[in-house]
MDAnalysis code that builds the backbone (N, CA, C; Angstrom):
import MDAnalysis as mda
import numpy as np

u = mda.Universe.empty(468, n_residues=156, atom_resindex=np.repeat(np.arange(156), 3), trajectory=True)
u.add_TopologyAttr("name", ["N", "CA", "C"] * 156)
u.add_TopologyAttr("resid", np.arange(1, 157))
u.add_TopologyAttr("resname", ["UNK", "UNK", "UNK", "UNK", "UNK", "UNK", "UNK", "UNK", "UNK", "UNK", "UNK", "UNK", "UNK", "UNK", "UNK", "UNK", "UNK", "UNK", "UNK", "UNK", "UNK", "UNK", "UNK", "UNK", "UNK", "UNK", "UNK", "UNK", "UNK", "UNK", "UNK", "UNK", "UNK", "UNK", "UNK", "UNK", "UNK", "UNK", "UNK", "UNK", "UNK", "UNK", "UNK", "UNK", "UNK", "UNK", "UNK", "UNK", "UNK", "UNK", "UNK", "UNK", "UNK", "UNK", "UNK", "UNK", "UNK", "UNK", "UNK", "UNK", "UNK", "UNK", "UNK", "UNK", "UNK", "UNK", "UNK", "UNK", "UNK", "UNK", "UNK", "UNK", "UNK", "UNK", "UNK", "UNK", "UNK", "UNK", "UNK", "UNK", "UNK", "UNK", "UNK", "UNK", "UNK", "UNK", "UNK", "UNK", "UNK", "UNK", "UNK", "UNK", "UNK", "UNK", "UNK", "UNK", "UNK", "UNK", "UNK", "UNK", "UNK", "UNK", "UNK", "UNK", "UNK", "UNK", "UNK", "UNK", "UNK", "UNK", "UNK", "UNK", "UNK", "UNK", "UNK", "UNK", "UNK", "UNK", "UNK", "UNK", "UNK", "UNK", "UNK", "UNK", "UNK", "UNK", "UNK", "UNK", "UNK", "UNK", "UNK", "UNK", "UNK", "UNK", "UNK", "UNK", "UNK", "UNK", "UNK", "UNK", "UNK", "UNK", "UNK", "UNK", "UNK", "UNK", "UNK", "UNK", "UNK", "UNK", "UNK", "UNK", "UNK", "UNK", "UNK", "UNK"])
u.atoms.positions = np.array([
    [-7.289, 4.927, -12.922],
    [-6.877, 3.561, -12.690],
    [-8.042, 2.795, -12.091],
    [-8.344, 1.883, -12.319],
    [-9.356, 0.712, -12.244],
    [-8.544, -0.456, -11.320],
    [-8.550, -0.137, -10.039],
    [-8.260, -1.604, -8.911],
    [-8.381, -2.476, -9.361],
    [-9.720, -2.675, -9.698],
    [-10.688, -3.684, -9.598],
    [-9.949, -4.690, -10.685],
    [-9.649, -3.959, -11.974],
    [-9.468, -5.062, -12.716],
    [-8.037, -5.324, -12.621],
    [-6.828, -5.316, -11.520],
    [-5.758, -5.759, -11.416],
    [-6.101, -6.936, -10.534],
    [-7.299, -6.610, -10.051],
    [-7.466, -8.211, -8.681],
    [-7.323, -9.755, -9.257],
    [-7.240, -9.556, -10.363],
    [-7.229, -11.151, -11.310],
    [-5.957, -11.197, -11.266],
    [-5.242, -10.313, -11.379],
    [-4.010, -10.903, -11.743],
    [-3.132, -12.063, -11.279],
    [-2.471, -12.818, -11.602],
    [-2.111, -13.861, -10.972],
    [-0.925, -13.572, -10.517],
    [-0.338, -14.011, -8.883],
    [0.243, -13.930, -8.582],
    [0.720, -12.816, -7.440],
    [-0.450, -12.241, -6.976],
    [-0.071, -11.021, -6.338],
    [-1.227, -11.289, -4.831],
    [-2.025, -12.209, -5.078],
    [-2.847, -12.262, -4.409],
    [-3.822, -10.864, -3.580],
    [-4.292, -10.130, -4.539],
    [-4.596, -9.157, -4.233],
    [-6.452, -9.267, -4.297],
    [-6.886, -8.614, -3.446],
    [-8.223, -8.928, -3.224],
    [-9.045, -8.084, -3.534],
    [-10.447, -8.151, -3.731],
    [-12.029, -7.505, -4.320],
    [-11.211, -6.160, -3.544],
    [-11.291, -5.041, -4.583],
    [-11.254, -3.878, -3.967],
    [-12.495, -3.030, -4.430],
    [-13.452, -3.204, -5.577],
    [-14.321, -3.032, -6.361],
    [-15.056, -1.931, -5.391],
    [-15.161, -0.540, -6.023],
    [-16.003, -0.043, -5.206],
    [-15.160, 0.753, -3.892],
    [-13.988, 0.217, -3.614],
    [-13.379, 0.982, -2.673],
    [-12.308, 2.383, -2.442],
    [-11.980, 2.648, -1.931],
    [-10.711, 3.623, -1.705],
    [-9.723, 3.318, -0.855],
    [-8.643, 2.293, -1.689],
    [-7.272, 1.683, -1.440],
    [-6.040, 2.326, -0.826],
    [-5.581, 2.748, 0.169],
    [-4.302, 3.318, 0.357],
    [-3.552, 1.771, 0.153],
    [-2.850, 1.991, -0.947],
    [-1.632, 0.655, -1.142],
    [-0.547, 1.378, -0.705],
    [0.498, 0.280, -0.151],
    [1.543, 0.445, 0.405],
    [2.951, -0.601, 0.586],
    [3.497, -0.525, -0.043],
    [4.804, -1.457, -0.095],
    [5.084, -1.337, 1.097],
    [5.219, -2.335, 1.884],
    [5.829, -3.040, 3.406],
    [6.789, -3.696, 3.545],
    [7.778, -3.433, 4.608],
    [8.749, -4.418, 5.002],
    [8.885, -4.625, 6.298],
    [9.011, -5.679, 6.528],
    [9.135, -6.013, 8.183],
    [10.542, -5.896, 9.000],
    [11.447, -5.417, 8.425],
    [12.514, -5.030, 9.276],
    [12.943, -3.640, 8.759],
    [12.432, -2.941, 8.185],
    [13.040, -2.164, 7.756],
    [12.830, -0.388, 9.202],
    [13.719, 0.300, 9.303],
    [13.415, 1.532, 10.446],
    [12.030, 2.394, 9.953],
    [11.362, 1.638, 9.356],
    [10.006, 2.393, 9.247],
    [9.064, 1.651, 9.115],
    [9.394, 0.469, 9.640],
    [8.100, -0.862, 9.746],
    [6.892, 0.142, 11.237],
    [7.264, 1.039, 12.007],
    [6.507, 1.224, 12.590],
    [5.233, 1.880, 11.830],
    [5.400, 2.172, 10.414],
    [4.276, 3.084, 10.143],
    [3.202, 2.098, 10.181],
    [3.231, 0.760, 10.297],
    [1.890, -0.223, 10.466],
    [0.950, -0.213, 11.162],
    [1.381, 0.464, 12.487],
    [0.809, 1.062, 13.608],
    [0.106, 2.287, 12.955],
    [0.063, 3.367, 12.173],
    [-0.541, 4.193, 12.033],
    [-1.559, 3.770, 10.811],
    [-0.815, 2.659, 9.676],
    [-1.962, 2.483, 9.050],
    [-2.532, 1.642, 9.628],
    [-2.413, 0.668, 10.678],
    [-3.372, 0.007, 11.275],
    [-4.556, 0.764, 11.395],
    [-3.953, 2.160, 12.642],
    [-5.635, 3.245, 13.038],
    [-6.030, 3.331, 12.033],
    [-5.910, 3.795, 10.633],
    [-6.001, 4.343, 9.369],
    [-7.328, 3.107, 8.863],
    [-6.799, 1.699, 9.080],
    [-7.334, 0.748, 8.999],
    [-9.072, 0.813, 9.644],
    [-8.358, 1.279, 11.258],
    [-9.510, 1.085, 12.081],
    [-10.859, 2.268, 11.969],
    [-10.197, 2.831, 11.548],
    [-10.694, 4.579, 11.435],
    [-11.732, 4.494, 10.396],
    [-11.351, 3.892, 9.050],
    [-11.602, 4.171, 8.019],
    [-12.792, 3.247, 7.337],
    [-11.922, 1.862, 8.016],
    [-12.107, 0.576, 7.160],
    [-13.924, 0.343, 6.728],
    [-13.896, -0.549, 5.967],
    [-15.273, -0.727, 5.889],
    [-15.529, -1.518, 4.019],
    [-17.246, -0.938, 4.179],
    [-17.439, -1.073, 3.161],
    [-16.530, -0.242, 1.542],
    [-16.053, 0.807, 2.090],
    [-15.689, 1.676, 1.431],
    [-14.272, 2.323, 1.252],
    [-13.225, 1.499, 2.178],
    [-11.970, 1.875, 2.582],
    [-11.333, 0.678, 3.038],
    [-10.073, 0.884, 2.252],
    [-8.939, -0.268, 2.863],
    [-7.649, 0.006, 2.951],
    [-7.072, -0.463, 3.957],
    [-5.605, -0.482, 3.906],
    [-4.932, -1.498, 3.048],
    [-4.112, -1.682, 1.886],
    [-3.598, -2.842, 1.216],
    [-2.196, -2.715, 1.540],
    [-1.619, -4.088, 2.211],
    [-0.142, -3.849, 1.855],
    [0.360, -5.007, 1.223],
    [1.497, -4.539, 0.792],
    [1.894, -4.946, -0.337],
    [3.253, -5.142, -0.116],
    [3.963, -6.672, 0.547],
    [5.352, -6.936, 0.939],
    [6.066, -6.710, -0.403],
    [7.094, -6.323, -0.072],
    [8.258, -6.599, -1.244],
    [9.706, -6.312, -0.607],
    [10.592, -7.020, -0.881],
    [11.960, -7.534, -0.968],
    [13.120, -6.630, -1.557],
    [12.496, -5.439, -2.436],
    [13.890, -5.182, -3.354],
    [14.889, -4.344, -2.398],
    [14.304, -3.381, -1.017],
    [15.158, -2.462, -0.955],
    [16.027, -3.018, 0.444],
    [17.174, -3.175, 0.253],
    [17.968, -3.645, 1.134],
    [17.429, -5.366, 1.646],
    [16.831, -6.269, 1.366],
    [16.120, -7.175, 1.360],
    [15.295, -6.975, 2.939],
    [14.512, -5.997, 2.967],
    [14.285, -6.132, 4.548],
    [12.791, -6.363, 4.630],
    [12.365, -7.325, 3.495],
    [11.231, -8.130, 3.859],
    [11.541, -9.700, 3.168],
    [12.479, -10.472, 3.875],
    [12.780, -11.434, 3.997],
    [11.495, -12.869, 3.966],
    [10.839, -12.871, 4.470],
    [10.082, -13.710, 4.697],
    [9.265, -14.523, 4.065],
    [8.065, -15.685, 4.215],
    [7.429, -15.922, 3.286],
    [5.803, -15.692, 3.910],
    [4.842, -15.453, 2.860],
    [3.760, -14.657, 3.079],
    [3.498, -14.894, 4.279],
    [3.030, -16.055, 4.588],
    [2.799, -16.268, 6.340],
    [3.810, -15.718, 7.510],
    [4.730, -15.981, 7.160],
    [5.801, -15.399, 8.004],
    [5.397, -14.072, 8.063],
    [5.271, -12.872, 7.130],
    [5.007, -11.441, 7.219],
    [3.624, -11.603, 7.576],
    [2.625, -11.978, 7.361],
    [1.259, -12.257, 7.953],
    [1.229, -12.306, 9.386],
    [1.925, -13.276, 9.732],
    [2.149, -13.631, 11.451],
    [2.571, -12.473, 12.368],
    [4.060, -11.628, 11.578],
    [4.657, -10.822, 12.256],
    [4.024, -9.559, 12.007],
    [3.221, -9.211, 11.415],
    [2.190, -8.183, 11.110],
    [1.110, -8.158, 11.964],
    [0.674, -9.280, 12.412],
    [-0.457, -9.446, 13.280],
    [-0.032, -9.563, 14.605],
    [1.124, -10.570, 14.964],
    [1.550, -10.211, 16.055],
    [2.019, -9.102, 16.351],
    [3.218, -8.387, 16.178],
    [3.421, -6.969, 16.475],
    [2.578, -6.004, 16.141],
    [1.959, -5.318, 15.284],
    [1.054, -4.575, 14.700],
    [-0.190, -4.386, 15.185],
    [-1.165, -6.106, 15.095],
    [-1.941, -5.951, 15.040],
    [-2.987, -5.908, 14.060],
    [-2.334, -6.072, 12.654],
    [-2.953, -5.831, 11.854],
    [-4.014, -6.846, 10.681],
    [-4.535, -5.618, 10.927],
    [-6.034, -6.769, 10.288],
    [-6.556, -5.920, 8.922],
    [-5.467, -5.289, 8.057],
    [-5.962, -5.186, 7.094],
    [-5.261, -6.072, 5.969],
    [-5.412, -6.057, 4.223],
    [-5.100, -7.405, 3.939],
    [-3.637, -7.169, 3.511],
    [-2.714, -8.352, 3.156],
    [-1.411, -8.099, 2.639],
    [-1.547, -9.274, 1.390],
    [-0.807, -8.585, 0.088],
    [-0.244, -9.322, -0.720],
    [0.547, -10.160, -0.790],
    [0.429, -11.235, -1.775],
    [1.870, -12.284, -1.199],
    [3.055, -10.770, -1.805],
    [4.605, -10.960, -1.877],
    [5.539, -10.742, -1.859],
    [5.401, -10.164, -3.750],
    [5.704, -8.654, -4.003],
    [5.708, -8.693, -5.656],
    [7.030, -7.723, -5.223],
    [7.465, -7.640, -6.393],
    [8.326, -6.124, -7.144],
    [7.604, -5.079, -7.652],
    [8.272, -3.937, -7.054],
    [7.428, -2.858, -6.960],
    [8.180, -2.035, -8.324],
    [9.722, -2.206, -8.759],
    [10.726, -1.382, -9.521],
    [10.856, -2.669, -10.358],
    [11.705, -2.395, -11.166],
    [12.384, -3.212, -12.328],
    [11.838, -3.841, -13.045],
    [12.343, -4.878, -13.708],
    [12.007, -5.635, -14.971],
    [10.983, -6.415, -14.422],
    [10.823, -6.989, -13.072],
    [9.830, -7.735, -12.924],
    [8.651, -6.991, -12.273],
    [8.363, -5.404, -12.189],
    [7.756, -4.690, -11.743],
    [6.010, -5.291, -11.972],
    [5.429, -5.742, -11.122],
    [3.865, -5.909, -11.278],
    [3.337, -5.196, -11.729],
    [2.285, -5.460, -12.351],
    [1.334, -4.359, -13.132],
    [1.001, -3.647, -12.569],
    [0.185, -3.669, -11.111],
    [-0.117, -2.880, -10.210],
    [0.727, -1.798, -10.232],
    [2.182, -1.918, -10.007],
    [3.178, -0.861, -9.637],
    [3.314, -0.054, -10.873],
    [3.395, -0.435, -11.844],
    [3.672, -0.022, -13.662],
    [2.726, 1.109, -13.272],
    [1.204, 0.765, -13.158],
    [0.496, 1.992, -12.939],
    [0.652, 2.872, -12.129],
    [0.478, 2.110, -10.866],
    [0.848, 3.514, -9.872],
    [2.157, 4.409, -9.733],
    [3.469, 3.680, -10.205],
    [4.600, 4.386, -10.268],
    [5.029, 5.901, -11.611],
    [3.454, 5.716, -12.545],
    [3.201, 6.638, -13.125],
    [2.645, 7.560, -12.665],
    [2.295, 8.046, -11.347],
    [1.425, 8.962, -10.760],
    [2.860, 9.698, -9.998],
    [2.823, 11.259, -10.496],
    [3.409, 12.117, -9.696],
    [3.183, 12.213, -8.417],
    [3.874, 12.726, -7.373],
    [3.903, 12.668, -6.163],
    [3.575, 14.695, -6.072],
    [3.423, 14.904, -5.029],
    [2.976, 16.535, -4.730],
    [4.037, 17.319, -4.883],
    [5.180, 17.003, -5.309],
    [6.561, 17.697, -6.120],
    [6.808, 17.694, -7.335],
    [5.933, 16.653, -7.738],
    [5.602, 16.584, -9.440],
    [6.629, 15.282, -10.122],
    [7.239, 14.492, -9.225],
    [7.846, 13.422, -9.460],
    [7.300, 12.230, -9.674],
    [7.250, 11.490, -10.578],
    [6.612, 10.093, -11.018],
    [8.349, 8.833, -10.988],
    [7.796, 8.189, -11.175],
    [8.712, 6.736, -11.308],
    [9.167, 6.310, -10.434],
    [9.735, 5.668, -10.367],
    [10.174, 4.342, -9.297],
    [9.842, 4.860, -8.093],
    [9.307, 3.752, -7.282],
    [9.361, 3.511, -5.792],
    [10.949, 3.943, -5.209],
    [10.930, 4.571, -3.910],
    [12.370, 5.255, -3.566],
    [12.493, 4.499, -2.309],
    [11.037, 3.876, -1.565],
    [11.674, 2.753, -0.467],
    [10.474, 2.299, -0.176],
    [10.666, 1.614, 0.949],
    [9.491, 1.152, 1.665],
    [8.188, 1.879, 2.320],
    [7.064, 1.610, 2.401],
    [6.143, 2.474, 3.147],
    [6.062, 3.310, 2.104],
    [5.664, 3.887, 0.759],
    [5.778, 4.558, -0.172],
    [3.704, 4.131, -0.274],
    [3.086, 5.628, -0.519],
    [1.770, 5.625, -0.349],
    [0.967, 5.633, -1.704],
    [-0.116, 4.868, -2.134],
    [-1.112, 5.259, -3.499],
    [-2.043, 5.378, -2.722],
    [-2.922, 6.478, -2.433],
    [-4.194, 6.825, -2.470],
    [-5.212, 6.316, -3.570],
    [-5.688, 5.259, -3.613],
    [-6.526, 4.870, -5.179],
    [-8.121, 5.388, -5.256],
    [-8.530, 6.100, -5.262],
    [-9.881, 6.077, -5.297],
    [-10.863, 5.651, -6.033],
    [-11.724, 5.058, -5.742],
    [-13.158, 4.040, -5.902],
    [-13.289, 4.956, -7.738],
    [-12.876, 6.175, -7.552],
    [-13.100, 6.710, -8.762],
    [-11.752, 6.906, -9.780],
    [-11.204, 6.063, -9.171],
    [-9.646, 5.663, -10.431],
    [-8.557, 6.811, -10.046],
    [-8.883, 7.821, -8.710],
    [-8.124, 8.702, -8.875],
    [-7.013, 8.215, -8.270],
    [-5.620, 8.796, -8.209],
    [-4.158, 8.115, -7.757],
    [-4.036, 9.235, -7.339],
    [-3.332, 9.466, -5.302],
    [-2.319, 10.555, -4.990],
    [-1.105, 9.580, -4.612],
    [-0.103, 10.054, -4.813],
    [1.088, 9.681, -4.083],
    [1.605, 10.340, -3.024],
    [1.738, 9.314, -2.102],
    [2.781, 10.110, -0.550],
    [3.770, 9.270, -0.308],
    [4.994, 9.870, -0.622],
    [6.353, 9.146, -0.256],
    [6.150, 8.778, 0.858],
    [7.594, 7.577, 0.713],
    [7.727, 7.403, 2.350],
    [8.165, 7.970, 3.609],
    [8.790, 9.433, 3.457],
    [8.362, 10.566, 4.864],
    [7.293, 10.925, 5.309],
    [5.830, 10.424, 4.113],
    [4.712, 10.819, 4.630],
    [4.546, 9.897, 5.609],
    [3.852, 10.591, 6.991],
    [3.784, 9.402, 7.502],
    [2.172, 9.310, 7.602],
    [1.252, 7.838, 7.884],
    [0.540, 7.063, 7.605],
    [-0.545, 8.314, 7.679],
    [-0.639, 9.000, 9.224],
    [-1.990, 9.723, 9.409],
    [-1.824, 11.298, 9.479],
    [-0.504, 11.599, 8.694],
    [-0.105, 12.541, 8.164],
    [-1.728, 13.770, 7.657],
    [-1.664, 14.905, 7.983],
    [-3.014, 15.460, 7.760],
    [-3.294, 15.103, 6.759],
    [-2.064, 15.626, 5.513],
    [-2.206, 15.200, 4.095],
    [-3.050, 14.126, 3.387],
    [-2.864, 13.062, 4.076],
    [-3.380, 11.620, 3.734],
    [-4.634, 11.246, 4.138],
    [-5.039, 11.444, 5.855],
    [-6.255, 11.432, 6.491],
    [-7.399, 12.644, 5.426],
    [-6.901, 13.975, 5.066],
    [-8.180, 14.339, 4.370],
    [-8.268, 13.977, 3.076],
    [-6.969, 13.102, 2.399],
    [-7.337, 12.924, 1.310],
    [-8.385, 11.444, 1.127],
    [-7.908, 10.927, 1.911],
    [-9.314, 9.435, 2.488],
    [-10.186, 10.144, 3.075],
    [-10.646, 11.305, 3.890],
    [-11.518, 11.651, 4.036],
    [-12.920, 12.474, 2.906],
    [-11.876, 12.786, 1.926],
    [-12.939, 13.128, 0.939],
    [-12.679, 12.617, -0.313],
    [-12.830, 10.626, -0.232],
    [-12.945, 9.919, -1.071],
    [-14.219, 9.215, -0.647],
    [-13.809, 8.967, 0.612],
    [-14.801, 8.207, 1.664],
    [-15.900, 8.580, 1.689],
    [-15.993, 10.098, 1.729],
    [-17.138, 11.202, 2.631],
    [-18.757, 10.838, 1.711],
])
């Protein structure tokens, strides 16, 4: 998979990833696992750079518990959180109106050998600078060993 060339797309407001290693992540701001922001924040801080990013990526479908409009989740991300890595405006991650972005990544098996639909919020793509895709559900949590060495030897 090629980041880089989904950044045009219109409507997702998704930014230069060219060159990097993306953990994307569907976010919601009320949902009982909005705390994992806090871990990809460190993940953020740990990592970030020329060569590493945290992307999140609001969306609405599961139980509506990202209500808001981009600024609104911007604000409450930075105020509570802290966070200073970038967020998408608001897409669909499942269904008929599923973004391209998601079309691709929801084709990547997870470490049980399961592909398709997003199952909730906080749901992980590892993208690497070299097109590679891991998936970590959303029990993984952010700095889970699993995840930290798999950014560690994208990064390295």
């Amino acid at each position: 998979m090629n980041l880089s060339d989904l950044t045009a797309l219109d409507g997702a407001g998704l930014p230069d990833t060219d060159g990097k290693t993306v953990l994307v992540v569907n976010v919601a701001s009320k949902c009982g696992l909005t705390p994992q922001y806090e871990g990809l924040e460190r993940l953020q801080k740990r990592f970030g750079g020329d060569s590493f990013t945290v992307l999140g990526v609001p969306c609405n479908q599961f139980m509506g518990q990202e209500p808001g409009t981009p600024e609104e989740i911007a604000e409450f991300c930075s105020a509570t959180y802290g966070v200073s890595f970038p967020l998408t405006e608001k897409i669909d991650v499942n269904g008929d109106d599923r973004h391209r972005l998601y079309t691709e990544l929801t084709a990547v098996a997870d470490a049980a050998g399961d592909a398709g639909d997003v199952q909730w919020n906080f749901e992980k793509f590892l993208v690497g600078a070299d097109g590679s895709v891991t998936r970590f559900r959303t029990s993984v949590d952010p700095e889970a060993d699993e995840i930290v060495a798999a950014i560690e030897s994208k990064v390295s």
